[in-house]
PADREN-79261 format. One record per residue (C-alpha): chain; residue in three letters; z, y, x. Coordinates in steps of 0.1 Angstrom, whole numbers, plus 5000, padded with zeros to 4 digits. Layout:
PADREN-79261
(A Ala (Z Y X))
...
This chain:
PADREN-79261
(A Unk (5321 4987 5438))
(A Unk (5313 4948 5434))
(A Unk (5277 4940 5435))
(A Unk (5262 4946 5398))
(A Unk (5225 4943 5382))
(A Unk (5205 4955 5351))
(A Unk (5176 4945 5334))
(A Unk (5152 4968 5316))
(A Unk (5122 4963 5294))
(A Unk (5101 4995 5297))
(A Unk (5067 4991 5272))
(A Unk (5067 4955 5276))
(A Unk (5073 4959 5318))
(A Unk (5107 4944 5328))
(A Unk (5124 4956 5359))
(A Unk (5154 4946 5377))
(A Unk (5182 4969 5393))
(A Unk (5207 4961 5409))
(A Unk (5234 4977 5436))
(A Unk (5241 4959 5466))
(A Unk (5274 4973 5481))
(A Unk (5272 4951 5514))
(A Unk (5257 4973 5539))
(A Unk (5258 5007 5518))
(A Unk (5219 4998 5505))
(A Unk (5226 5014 5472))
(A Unk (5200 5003 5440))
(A Unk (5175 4981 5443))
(A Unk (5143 4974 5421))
(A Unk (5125 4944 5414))
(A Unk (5092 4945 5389))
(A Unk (5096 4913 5373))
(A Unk (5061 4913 5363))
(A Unk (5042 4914 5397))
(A Unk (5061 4884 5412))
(A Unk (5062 4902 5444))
(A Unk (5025 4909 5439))
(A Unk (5016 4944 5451))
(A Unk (5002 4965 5422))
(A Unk (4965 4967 5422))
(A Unk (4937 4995 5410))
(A Unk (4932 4971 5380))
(A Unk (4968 4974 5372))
(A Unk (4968 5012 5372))
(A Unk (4933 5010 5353))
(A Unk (4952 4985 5323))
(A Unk (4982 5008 5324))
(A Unk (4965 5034 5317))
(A Unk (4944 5022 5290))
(A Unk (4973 5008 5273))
(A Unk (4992 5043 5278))
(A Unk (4960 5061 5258))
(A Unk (4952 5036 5235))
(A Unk (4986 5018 5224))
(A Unk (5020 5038 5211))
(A Unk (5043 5046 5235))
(A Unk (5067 5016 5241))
(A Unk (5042 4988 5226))
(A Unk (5048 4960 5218))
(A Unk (5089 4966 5211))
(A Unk (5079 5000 5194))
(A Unk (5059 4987 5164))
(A Unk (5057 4961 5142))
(A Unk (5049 4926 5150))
(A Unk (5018 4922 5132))
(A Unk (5004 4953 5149))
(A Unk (4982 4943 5177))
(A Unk (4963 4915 5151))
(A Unk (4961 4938 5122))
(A Unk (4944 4961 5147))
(A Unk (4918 4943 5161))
(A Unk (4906 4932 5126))
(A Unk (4905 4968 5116))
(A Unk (4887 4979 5146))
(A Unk (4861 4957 5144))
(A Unk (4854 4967 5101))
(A Unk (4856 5003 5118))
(A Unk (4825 4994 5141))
(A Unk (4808 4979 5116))
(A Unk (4812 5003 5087))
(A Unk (4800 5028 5117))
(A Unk (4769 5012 5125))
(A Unk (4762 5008 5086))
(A Unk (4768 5046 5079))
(A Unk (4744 5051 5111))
(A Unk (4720 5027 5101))
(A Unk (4716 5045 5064))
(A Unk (4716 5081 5075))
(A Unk (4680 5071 5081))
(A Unk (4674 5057 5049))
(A Unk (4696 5091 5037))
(A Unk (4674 5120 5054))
(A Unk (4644 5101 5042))
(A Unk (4653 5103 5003))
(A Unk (4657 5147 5012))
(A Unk (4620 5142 5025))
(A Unk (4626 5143 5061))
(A Unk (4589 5137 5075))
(A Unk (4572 5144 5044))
(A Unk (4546 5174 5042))
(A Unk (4557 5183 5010))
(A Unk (4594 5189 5012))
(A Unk (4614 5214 5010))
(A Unk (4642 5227 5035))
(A Unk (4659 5244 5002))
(A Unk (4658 5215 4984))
(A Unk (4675 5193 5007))
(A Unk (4701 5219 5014))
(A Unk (4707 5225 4978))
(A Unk (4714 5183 4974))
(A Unk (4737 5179 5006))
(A Unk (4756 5212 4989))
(A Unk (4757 5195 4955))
(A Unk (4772 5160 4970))
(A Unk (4798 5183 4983))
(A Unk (4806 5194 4957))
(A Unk (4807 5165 4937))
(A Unk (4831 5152 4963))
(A Unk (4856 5179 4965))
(A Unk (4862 5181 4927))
(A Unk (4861 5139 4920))
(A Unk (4883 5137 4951))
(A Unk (4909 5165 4937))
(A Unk (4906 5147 4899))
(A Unk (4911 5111 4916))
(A Unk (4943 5119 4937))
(A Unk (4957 5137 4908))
(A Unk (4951 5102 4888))
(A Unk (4966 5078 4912))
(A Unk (4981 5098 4943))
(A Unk (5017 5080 4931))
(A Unk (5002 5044 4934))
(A Unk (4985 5047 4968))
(A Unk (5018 5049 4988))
(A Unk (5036 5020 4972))
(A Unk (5005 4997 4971))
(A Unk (4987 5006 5008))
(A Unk (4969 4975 5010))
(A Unk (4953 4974 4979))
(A Unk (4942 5011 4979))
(A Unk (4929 5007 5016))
(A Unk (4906 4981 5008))
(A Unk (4894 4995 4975))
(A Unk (4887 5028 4994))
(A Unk (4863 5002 5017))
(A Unk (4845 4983 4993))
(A Unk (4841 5020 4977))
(A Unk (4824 5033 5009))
(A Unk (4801 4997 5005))
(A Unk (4788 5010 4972))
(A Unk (4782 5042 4988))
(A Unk (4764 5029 5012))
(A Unk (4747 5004 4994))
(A Unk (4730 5034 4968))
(A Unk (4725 5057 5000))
(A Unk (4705 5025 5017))
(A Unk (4680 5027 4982))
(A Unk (4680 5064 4975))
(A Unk (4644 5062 4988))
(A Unk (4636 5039 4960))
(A Unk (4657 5050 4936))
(A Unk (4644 5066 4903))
(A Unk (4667 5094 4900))
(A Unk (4662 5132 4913))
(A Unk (4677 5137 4948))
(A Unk (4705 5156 4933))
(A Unk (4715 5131 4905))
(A Unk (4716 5105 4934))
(A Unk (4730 5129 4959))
(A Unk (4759 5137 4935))
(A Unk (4768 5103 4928))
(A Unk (4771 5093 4968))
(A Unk (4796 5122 4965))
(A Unk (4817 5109 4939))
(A Unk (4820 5072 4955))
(A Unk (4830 5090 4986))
(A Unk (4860 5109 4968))
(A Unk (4868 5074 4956))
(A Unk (4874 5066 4996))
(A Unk (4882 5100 5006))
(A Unk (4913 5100 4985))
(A Unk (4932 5071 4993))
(A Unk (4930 5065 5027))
(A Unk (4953 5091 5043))
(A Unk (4979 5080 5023))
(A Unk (4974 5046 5029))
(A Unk (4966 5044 5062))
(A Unk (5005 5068 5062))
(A Unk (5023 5041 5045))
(A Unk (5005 5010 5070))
(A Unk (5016 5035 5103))
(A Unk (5048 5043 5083))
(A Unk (5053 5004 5085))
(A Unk (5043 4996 5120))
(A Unk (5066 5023 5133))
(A Unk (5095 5009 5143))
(A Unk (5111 5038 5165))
(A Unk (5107 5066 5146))
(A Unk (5074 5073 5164))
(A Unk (5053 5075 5130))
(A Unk (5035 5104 5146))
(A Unk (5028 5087 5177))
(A Unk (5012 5055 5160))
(A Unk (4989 5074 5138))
(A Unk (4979 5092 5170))
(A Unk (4970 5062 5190))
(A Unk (4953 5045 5156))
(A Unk (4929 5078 5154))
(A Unk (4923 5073 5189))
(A Unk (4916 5038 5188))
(A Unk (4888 5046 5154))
(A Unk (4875 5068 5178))
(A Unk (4867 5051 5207))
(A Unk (4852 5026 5185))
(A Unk (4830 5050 5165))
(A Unk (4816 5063 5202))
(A Unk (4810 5028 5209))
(A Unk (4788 5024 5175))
(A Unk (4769 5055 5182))
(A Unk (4759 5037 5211))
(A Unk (4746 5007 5198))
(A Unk (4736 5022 5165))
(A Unk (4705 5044 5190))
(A Unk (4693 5005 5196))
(A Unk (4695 4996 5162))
(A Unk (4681 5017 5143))
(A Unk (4650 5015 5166))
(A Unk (4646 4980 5157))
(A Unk (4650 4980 5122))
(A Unk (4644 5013 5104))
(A Unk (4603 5006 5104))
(A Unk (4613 4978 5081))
(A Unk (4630 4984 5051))
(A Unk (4639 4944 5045))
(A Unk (4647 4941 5081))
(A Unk (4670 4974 5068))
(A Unk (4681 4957 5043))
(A Unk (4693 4921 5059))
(A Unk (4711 4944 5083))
(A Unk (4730 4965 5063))
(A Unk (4745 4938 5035))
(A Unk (4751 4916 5071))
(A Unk (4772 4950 5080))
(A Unk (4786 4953 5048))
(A Unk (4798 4914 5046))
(A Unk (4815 4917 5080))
(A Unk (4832 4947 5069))
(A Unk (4849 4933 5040))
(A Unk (4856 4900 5055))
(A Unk (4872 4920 5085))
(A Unk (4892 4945 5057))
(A Unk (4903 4913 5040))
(A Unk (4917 4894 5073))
(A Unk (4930 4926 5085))
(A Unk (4953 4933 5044))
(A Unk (4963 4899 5044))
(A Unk (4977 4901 5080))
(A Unk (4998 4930 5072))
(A Unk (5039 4918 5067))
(A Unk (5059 4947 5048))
(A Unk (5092 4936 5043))
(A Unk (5100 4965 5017))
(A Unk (5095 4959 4984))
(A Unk (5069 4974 4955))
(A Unk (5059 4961 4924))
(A Unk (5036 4932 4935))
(A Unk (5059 4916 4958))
(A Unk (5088 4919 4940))
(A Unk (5076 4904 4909))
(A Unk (5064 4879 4934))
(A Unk (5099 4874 4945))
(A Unk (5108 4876 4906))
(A Unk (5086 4847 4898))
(A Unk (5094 4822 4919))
(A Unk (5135 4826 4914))
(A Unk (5132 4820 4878))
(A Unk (5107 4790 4879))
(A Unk (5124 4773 4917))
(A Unk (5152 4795 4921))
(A Unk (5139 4801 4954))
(A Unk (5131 4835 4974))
(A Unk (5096 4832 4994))
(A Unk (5096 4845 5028))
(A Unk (5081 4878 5037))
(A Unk (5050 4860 5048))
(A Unk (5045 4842 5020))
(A Unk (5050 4869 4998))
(A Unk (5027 4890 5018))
(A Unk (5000 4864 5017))
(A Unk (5003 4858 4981))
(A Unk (5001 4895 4971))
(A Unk (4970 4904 4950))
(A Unk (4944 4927 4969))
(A Unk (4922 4927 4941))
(A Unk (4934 4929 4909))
(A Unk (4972 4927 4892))
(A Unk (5002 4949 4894))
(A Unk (4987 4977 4918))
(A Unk (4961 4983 4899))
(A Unk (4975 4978 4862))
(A Unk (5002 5006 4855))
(A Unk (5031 4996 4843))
(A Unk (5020 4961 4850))
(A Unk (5047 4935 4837))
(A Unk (5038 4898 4836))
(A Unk (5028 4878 4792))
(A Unk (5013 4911 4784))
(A Unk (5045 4933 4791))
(A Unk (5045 4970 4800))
(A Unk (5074 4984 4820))
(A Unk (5073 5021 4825))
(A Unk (5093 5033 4850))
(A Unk (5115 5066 4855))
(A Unk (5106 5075 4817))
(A Unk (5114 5100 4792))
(A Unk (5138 5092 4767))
(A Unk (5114 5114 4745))
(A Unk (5084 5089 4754))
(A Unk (5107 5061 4748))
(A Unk (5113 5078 4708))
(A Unk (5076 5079 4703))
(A Unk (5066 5048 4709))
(A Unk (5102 5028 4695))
(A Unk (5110 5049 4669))
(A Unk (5139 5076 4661))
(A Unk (5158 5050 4638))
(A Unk (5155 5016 4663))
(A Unk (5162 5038 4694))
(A Unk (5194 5049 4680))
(A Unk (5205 5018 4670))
(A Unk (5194 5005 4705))
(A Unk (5211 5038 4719))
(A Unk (5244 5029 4698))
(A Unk (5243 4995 4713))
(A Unk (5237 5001 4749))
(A Unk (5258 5033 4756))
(A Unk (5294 5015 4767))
(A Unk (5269 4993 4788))
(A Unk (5250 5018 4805))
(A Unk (5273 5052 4804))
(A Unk (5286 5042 4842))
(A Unk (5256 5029 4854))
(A Unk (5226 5053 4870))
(A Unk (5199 5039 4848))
(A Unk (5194 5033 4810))
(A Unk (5170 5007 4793))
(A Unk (5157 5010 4758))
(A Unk (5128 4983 4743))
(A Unk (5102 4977 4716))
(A Unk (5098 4942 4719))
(A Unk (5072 4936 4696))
(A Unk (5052 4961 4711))
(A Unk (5062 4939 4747))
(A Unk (5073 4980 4758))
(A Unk (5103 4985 4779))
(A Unk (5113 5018 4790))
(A Unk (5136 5019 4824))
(A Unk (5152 5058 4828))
(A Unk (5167 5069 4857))
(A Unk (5195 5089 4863))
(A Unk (5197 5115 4884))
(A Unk (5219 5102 4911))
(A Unk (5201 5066 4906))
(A Unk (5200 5051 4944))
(A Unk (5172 5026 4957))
(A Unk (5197 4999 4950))
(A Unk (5202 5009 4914))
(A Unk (5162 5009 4911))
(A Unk (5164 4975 4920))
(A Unk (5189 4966 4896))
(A Unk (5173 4982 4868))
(A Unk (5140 4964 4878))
(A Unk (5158 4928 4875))
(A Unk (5179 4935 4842))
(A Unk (5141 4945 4823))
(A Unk (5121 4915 4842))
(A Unk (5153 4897 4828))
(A Unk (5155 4908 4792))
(A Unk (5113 4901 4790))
(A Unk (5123 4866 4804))
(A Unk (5147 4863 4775))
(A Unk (5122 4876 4748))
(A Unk (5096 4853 4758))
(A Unk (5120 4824 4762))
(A Unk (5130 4830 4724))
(A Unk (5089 4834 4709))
(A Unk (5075 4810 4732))
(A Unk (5102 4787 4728))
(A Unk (5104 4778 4763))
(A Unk (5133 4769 4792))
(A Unk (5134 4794 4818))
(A Unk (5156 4788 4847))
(A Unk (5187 4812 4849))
(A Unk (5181 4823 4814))
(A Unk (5201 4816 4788))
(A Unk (5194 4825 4747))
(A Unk (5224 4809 4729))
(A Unk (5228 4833 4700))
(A Unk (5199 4850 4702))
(A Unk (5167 4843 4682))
(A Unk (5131 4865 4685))
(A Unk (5147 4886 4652))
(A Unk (5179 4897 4672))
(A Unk (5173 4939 4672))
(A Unk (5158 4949 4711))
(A Unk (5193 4965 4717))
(A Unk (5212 4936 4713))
(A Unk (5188 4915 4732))
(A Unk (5186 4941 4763))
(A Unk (5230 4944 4758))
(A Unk (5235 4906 4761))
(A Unk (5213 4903 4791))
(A Unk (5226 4933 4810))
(A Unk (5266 4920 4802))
(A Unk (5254 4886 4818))
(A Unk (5230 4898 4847))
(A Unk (5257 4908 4872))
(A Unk (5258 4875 4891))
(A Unk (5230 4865 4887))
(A Unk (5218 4895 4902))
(A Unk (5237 4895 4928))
(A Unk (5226 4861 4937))
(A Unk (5191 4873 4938))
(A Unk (5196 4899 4963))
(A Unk (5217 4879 4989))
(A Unk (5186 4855 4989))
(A Unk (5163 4882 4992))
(A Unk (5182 4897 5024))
(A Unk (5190 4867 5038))
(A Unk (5151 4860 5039))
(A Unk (5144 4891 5057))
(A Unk (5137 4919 5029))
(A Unk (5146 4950 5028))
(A Unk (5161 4964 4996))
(A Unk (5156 5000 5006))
(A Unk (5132 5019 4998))
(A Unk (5121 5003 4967))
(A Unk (5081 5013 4967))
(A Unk (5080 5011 4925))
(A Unk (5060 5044 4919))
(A Unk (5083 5058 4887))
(A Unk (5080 5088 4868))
(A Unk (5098 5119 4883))
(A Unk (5120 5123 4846))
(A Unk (5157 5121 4853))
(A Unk (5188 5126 4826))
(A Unk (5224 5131 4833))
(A Unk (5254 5128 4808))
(A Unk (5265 5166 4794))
(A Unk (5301 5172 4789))
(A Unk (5295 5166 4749))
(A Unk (5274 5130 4760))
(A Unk (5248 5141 4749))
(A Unk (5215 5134 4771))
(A Unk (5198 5161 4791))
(A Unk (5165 5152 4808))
(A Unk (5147 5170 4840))
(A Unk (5113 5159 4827))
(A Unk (5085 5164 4857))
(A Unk (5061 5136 4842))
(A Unk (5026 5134 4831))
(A Unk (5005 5112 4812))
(A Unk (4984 5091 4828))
């Protein structure tokens, strides 16, 4: 056997093995990290740390935007820890700890009632918006921070406050369902990201374990703190909105960090934008860093851009309502040779700036995609025709804002092939990924019978 060698990368280490047949040696290793160095206690000590703290295989096991995105969402975790210490003074004082006068039962019957509160505004919340929190993480993950602000901002007057200790009490409980609710399924979808192994499990793990050792560290320093402070309620005060401004400033950094190269509704109408005013596809960071946190299509259902509303995976029965019997059967005359071999089906009131994107039920992420363009497209057209404007890549010869929706939606689809295919080789070729498509729809799904007539699976609700 000639003399061969092998590199390996183990967790960011990289050794060197190789077999030296002259002399019968056998395999060799070099560490090329210690240069020859012997391997000292501090070594073992970092290893170590970085074996308890980091996933297994960091930095080529997760995402490359982990290690920053961390740090900025450790340090909100330490200070939204010493804030929640600091007010659990001003907290016990509003239930009359250290007051002659009150009453063991009365506290105990407030803390019960915020419970309460909490457990039944916390079921009511997720069933409202348990579909959006998945598909738009960073949005939900900070709202569920500045929500725990406000909560901390009424339990840092309660002492003040001119409400019964109940009526206060109740409403800390609410706000906290408000951050309760989406974080586990945001903080999911962020690990879900980072993962890039299949180790999901493992880099939630290390995350919780991370949160933790920062929250011992708070308790720590929150003893010092609130020795210094709590006999003041300004100095209280300063301190907490001090807290509560790094908090957010760290959340912010920490969002805006955060690359996901899948698409949701934000980012692709990002993406949507800027090919039909430059024709060009922004990056993933770009589009990352110009995705609302605040306000827009995460927070807006069925958000569509002039006023439009696009609801997603509908019924053809909510679609009937809201068009019409008569117009949808014309529309549905017009558009069944265009859409009887395709997964998904769009009907439109225009005038109403409704679109109504159903799914089949065989419809693949690609297809979801697809439909997704031909709407933004036919909205494009519409608004092209009563604006009278030039859009790039769309074209209105013969067609005026009178033409019926299903004409409109019929011409668009017929031309939209290549132009969509277009769009989606730029989009790969800049790094995105086409599936999964993070667009939240409605569960309802039809198929074809034998007779053509439509049968739906209808799972929805109304929102």
């Amino acid at each position: 056997m000639e003399n061969a060698r092998i590199k390996e990368n183990i967790g960011g280490s990289r050794h060197r093995y190789y077999w030296e047949s002259f002399g019968k040696r056998g395999f060799l290793s070099t560490d090329l990290m210690s240069s020859g160095e012997a391997v000292s206690t501090w070594d073992h000590i970092k290893k170590w740390i970085k074996d308890v703290f980091l996933p297994q295989g960091y930095p080529d096991s997760v995402s490359a935007d982990y290690l920053e995105y961390q740090l900025w969402d450790t340090f909100q975790v330490m200070c939204s820890s010493l804030n929640t210490s600091l007010l659990l003074h001003s907290t016990l004082e509003a239930s009359g700890v250290g007051k002659e006068n009150a009453s063991a039962l009365s506290a105990t019957l407030a803390w019960m009632l915020r419970d309460v509160s909490f457990m039944f505004a916390t079921i009511l919340f997720t069933y409202a918006k348990s579909t959006h929190m998945s598909s738009n993480c960073k949005q939900w993950r900070l709202f569920a921070d500045l929500a725990n602000d406000v909560a901390l901002t009424l339990k840092l007057f309660s002492p003040i406050i001119p409400l019964p200790l109940n009526l206060t009490m109740s409403l800390i409980g609410i706000i906290l369902a408000l951050v309760s609710a989406p974080v586990v399924p945001a903080n999911t979808a962020l690990a879900s990201h980072q993962a890039r192994r299949g180790n999901l499990a493992d880099v939630q793990a290390k995350n919780g374990s991370q949160a933790k050792l920062v929250r011992l560290v708070a308790l720590g320093l929150s003893a010092g703190l609130i020795s210094h402070v709590s006999h003041s309620f300004q100095y209280k005060v300063i301190t907490s909105f001090i807290l509560m401004g790094l908090h957010i400033f760290a959340n912010y950094k920490a969002k805006r960090i955060v690359r996901i190269e899948t698409l949701n509704r934000p980012r692709l109408l990002i993406l949507l934008e800027k090919w039909f005013s430059v024709t060009r596809i922004p990056s993933v960071e770009e589009a990352n860093k110009s995705e609302p946190l605040f306000f827009g299509a995460a927070y807006k259902q069925n958000y569509l851009p002039y006023g439009f509303r696009l609801k997603i995976g509908s019924s053809l029965r909510e679609a009937l309502n809201s068009i019409g019997e008569t117009e949808a059967f014309h529309q549905f005359q017009n558009l069944y040779s265009s859409f009887r071999h395709e997964n998904y089906m769009l009907l439109a009131d225009f005038q109403k700036k409704k679109i109504f994107l159903m799914y089949h039920e065989n419809i693949s992420p690609e297809e979801e995609f697809k439909g997704f363009f031909v709407a933004y497209l036919c909205m494009l057209h519409y608004i092209s025709m009563e604006k009278n404007i030039q859009i790039a890549n769309v074209n209105t010869t013969g067609m005026e804002k009178s033409t019926p929706g299903g004409e409109i939606i019929n011409k668009v689809k017929t031309s939209s092939h290549a132009l969509y295919q277009d769009f989606r080789k730029a989009a790969i070729e800049k790094g995105w990924k086409m599936d999964p498509v993070h667009l939240s729809p409605d569960e309802c799904r039809y198929r074809f019978t034998q007779d053509d007539f439509i049968q739906e699976d209808e799972y929805t609700r109304t929102n």
